[in-house]
C-alpha positions as CSV (number, residue, x, y, z in Angstrom):
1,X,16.9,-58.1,-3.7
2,X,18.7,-60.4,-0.9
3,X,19.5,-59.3,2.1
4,X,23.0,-59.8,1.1
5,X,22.8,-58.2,-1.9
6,X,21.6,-54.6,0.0
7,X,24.2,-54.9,2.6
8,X,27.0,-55.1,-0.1
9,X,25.5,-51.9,-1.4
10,X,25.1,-49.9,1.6
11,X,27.8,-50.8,3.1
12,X,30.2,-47.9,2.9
13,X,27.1,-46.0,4.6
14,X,26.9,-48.0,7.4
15,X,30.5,-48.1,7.9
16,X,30.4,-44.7,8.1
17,X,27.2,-44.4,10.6
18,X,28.6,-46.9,13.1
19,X,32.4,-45.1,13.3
20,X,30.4,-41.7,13.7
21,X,28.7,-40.6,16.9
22,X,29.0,-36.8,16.5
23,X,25.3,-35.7,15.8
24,X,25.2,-33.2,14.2
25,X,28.1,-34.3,11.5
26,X,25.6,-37.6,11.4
27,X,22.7,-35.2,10.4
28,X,24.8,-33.0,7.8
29,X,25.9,-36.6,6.3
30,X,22.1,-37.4,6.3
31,X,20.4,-34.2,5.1
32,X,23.1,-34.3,2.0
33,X,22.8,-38.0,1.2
34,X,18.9,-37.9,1.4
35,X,15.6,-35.6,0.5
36,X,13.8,-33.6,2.9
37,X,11.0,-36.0,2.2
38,X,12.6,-39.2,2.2
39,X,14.3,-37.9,6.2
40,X,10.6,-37.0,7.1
41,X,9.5,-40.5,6.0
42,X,12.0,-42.2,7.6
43,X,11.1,-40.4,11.0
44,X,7.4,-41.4,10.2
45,X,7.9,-44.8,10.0
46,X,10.2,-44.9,12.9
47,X,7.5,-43.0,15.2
48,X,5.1,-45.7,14.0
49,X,7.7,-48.5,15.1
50,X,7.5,-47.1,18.5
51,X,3.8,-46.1,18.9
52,X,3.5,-50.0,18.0
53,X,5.9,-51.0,20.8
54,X,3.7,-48.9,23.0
55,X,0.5,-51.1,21.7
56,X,-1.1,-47.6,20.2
57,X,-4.3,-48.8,17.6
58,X,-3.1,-48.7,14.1
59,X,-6.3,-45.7,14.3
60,X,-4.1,-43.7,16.6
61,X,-1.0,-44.4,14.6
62,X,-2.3,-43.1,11.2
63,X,-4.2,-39.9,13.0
64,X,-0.4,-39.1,14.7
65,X,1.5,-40.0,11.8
66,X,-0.5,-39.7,8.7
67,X,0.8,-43.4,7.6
68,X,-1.5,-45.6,5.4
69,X,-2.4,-48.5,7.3
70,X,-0.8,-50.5,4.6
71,X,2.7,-49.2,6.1
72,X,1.8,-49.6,9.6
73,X,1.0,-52.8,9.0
74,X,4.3,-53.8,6.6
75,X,6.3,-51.6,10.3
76,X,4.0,-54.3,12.6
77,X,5.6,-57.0,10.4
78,X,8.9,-55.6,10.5
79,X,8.6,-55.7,14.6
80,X,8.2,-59.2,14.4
81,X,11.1,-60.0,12.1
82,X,14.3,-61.8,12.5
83,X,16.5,-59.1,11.7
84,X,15.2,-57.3,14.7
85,X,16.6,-53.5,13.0
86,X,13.5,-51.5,14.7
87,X,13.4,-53.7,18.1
88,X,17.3,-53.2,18.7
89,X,16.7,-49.5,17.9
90,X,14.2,-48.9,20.3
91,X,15.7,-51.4,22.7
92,X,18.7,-48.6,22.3
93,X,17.4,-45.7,22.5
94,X,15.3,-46.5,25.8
95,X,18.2,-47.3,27.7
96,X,19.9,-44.2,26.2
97,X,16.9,-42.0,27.7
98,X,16.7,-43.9,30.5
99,X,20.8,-43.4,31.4
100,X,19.9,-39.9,30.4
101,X,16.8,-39.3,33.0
102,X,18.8,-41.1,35.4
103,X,21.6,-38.8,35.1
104,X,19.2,-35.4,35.6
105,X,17.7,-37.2,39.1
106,X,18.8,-35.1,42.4
């Protein structure tokens, strides 16, 4: 399927995600719209975005995660993509923490 294509279809959900930014109404909308299984994967495979951000060994990465190297590797290839999704993510969330930490300095 085009990239295209999967926007039209998920669109109403990321519509929703990007006018949201109460957590825990995000995570309600989440747990109901997906399995237990498919929000623990979806954790997994962002962990192993970030370990590979940190340069971890794909070793590491499947002992902290217990992902096949088969996904870490498809995750490594996603890093280097040009939609950038994982990269702006983790770009995001580092300045988030880092605001964060910032604010909690005396």
């Amino acid at each position: 399927m085009q990239n295209d294509e999967l926007k039209q279809i998920f669109d109403d959900i990321i519509t929703y995600l990007s006018l949201t930014s109460n957590k825990d109404e995000l995570f309600n909308f989440l747990r109901d719209l997906l399995s237990e299984n498919e929000i623990v994967e979806f954790s997994k495979r962002f962990e192993v975005a970030k370990l590979l951000e940190e340069k971890v060994s794909y070793k590491e990465i499947e002992t902290k995660t217990s992902m096949s190297s088969t996904t870490i590797a498809r995750i490594s290839k996603f890093l280097t993509w040009e939609n950038a999704g994982y990269q702006n993510a983790i770009s995001k969330l580092k300045w988030v923490y880092s605001k964060h930490h910032e604010g909690h300095q005396s």
